[in-house]
C-alpha positions in Angstrom: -18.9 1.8 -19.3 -16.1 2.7 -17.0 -16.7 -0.4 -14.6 -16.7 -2.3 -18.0 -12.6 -1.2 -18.8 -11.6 -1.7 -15.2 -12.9 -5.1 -15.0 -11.0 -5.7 -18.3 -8.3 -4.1 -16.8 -8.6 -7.0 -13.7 -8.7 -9.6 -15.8 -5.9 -8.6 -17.8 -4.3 -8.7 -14.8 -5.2 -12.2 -13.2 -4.8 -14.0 -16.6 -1.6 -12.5 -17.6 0.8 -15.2 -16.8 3.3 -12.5 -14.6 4.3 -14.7 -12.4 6.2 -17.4 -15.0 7.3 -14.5 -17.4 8.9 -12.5 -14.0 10.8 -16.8 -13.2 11.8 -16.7 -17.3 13.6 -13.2 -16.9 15.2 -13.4 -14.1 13.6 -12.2 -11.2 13.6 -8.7 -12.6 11.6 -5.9 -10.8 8.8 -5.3 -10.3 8.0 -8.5 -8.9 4.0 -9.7 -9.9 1.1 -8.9 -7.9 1.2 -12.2 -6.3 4.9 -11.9 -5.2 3.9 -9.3 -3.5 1.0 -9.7 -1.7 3.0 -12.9 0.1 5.2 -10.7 1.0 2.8 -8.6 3.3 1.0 -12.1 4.7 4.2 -13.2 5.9 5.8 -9.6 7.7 2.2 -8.6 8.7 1.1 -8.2 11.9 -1.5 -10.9 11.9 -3.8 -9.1 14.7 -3.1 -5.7 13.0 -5.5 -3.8 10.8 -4.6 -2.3 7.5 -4.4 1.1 6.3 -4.0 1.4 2.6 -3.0 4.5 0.3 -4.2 3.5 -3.2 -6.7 1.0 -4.0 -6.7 1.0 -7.3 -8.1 -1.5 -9.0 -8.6 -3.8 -5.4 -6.3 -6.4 -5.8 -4.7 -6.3 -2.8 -7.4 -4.9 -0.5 -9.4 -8.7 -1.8 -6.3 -10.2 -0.9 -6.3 -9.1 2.6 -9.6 -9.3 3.1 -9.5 -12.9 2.7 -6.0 -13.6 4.2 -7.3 -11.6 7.7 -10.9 -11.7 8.0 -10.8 -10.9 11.8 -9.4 -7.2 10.9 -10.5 -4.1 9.7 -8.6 -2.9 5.9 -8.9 0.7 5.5 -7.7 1.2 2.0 -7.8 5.4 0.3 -8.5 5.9 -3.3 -8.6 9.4 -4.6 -10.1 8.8 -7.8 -13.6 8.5 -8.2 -14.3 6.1 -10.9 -11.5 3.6 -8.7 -13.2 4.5 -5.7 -17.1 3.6 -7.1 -15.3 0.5 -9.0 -13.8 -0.9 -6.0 -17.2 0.0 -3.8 -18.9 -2.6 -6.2 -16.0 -5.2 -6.6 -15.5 -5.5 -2.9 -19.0 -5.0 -1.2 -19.4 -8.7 -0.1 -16.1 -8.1 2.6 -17.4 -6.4 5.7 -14.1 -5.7 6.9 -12.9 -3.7 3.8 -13.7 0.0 4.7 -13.0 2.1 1.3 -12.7 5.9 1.7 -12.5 8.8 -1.4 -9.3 10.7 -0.3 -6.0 11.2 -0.5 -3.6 10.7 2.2 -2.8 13.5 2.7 -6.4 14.9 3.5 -7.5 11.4 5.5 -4.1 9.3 6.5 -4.0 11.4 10.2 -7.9 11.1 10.9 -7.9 7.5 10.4 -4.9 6.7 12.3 -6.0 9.0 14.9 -8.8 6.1 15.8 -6.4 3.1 15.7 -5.2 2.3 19.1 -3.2 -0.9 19.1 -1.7 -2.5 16.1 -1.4 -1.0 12.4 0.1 -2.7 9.3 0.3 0.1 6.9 1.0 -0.7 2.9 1.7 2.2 1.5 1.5 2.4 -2.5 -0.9 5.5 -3.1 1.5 7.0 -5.7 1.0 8.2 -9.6 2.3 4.8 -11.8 0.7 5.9 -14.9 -2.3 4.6 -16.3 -5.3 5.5 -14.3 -3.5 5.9 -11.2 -4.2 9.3 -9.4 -2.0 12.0 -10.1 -1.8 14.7 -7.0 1.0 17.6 -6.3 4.3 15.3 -6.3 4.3 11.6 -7.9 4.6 10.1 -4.5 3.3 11.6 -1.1 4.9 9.6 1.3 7.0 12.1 2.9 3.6 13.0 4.4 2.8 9.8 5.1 5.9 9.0 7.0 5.2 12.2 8.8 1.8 11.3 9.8 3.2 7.9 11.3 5.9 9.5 12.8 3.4 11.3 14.9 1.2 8.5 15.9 4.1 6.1 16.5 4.3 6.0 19.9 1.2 4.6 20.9 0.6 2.3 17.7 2.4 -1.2 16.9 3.2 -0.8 13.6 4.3 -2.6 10.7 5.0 -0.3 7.5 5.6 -1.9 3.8 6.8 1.0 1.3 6.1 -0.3 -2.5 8.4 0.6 -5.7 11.2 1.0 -3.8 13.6 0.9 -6.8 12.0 4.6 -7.4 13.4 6.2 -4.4 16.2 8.1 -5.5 16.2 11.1 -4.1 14.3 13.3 -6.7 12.1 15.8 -4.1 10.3 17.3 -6.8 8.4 13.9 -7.5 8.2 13.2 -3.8 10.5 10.2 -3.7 13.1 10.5 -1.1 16.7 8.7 -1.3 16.2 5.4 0.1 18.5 6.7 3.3 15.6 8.6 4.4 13.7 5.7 4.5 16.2 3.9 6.6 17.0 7.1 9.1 13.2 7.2 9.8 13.3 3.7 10.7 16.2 3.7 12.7 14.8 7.1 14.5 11.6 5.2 15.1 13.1 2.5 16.8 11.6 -0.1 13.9 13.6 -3.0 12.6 13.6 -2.6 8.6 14.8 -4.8 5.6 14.0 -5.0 2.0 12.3 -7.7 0.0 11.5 -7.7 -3.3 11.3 -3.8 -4.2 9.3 -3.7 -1.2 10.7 -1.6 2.4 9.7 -3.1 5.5 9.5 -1.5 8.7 8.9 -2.9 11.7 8.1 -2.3 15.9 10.6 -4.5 17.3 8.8 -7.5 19.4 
């Protein structure tokens, strides 16, 4: 029954013409699905895997799937129910790896076993709904902190979602988009935004 609602709930999603209603007012955040899923095709490393936080309901691990077949996606989904959904929904992609975690118990185990090159969409935050709800809204302070420590051996590329959120509120786990360009800067990555979305990138 729960499969039922969240393949309604995909649907919803795909038939729901976002994309013209976004065009008709104005542009206005947050961009559609589709928007933004071109946006990580065209900043992505192309010979870099992924490493997800937040599946929910698959969307975008499909997306990559199909855009770089010759790479492994590693996408974390804490909630079970998403987790089992998305087990079933993306079974035919051998290179869609799908773990039941949180970030913050399984973001430093899996980059510990990446060696090379690492695009790293990171969107595993409470956005209402059915979305999983942890200690703070957000945990990408962690997150940042856990790339931080691998950085040095690991090409990365590093796409922060909902940017428009970051204002600085600790309590929910949203830093003030500063921080988000001082860790770039300190990193040595080249950053810009797009579309609600923060990009930072190794330099070439």
């Amino acid at each position: 029954m729960v499969h039922i609602k969240l393949w309604f709930k995909v649907l919803k999603r795909n038939l729901k013409p976002n994309y013209f209603l976004w065009i008709l007012n104005g542009f206005n955040l947050p961009a559609p699905q589709k928007v933004k899923t071109r946006i990580l095709q065209r900043n992505a490393f192309k010979n870099g895997n992924w490493v997800e936080t937040g599946t929910y309901l698959g969307d975008t691990s499909k997306f990559l799937a199909r855009k770089f077949p010759q790479v492994l996606i590693t996408s974390l989904e804490p909630d079970l129910n998403l987790y089992l959904f998305n087990k079933s929904r993306l079974k035919r992609f051998k290179n869609v790896r799908l773990v039941n975690s949180t970030s913050e118990n399984s973001l430093r185990e899996i980059i510990s076993r990446e060696n090379a090159t690492v695009n790293f969409w990171l969107d595993g935050h409470f956005s209402g709904d059915i979305t999983y709800k942890g200690k703070v809204l957000s945990p990408i302070i962690e997150e940042l902190d856990v790339i931080e420590h691998n950085i040095s051996r690991l090409k990365v590329c590093v796409f922060i979602d909902d940017i428009r959120d970051f204002v600085g509120e600790q309590r929910t786990g949203y830093p003030d988009k500063n921080q988000l360009v001082d860790w770039a800067i300190r990193n040595n990555l080249d950053w810009h935004i797009e579309m609600d979305i923060f990009i930072a990138k190794s330099k070439a």
